[in-house]
C-alpha positions in Angstrom: 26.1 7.8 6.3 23.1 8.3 9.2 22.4 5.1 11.5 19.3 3.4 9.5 15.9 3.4 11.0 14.9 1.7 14.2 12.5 -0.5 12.2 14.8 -1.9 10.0 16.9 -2.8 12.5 15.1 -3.9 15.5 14.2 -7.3 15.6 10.2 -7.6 15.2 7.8 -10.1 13.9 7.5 -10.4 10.1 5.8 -7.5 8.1 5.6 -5.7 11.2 7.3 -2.9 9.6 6.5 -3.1 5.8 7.3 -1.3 2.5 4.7 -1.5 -0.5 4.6 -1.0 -4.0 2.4 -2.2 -7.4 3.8 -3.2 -10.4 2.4 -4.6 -13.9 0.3 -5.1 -16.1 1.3 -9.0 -17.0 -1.3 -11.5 -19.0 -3.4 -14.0 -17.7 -5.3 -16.6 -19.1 -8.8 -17.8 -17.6 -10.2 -20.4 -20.5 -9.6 -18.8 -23.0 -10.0 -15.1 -22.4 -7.1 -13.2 -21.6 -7.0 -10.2 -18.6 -5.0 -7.7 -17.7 -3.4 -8.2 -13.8 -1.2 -6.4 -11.5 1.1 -7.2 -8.4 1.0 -5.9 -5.0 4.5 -6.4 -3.9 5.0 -6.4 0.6 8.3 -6.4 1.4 9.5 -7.0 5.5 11.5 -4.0 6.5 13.3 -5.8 9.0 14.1 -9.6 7.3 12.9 -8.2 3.7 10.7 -11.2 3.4 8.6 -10.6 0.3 4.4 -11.1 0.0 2.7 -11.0 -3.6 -1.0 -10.0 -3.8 -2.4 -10.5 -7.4 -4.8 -6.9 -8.4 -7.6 -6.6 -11.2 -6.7 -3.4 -11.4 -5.0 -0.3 -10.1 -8.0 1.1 -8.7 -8.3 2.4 -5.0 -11.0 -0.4 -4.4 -8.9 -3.3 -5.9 -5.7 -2.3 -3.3 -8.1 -2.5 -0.5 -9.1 -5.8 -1.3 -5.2 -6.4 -1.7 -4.5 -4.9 1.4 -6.9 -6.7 3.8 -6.4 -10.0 2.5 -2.5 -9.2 3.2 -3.3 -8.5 6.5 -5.5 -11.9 7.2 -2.6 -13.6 6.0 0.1 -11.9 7.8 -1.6 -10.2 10.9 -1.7 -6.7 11.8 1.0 -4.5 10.5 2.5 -1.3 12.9 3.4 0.7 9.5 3.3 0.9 6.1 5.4 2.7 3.9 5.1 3.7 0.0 5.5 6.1 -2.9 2.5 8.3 -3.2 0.5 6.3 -6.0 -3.1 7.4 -6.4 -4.6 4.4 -5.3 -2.7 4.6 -1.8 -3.4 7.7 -1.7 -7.3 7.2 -2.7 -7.3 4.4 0.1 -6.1 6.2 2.8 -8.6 9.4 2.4 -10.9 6.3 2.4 -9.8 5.3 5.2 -9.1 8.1 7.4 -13.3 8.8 6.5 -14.0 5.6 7.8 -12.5 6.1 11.2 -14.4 9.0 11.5 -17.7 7.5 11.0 -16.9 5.2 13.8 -19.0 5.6 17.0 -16.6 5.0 19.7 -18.8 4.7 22.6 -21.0 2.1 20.7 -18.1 0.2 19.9 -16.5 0.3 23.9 -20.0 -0.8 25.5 -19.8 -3.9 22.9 -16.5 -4.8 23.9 -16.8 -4.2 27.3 -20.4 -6.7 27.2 -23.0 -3.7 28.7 
């Protein structure tokens, strides 16, 4: 059997190293309407500590609301990992375009207080 991964091993700070998955739908009850939800399940590859986001829906837009209120929670994460759902994948070509609209140089000479 091959030595496991460094990041499951190592000893890091929670969710540093993270696996992700959705599951559902279940039923819940607001009054007395009933909606359709699903989970957004974090798991800590290194002390498999578990986080539960709650999702309107599967869309790409839903598991970026899921994802960024995961990371003000829990802090910035180093990697992610996850079966290749359409929504992650949605999210991360929405991503990727996003870090290419970004004007470095406008962003440094904010930081830097020029």
């Amino acid at each position: 059997m091959a030595d496991l991964p460094s990041d499951r091993v190592e000893p890091t700070p929670p969710f540093s190293f993270c696996g992700m998955d959705s599951f559902g739908p279940f039923v819940t009850k607001q009054g007395r309407k009933e909606y359709k939800r699903y989970g957004l399940l974090f798991t800590c590859m290194c002390s498999r500590a578990v986080h539960i986001e709650m999702l309107e829906d599967l869309s790409t837009d839903s598991f970026l609301i899921g994802l960024r209120s995961f990371i003000a929670i829990r802090g910035t994460v180093t990697q992610i990992r996850s079966d290749q759902g359409s929504n992650f994948i949605g999210a991360s070509n929405e991503l990727k375009a996003a870090l290419k609209e970004l004007n470095v140089n406008r962003i440094t000479t904010f930081l830097t207080g020029q």
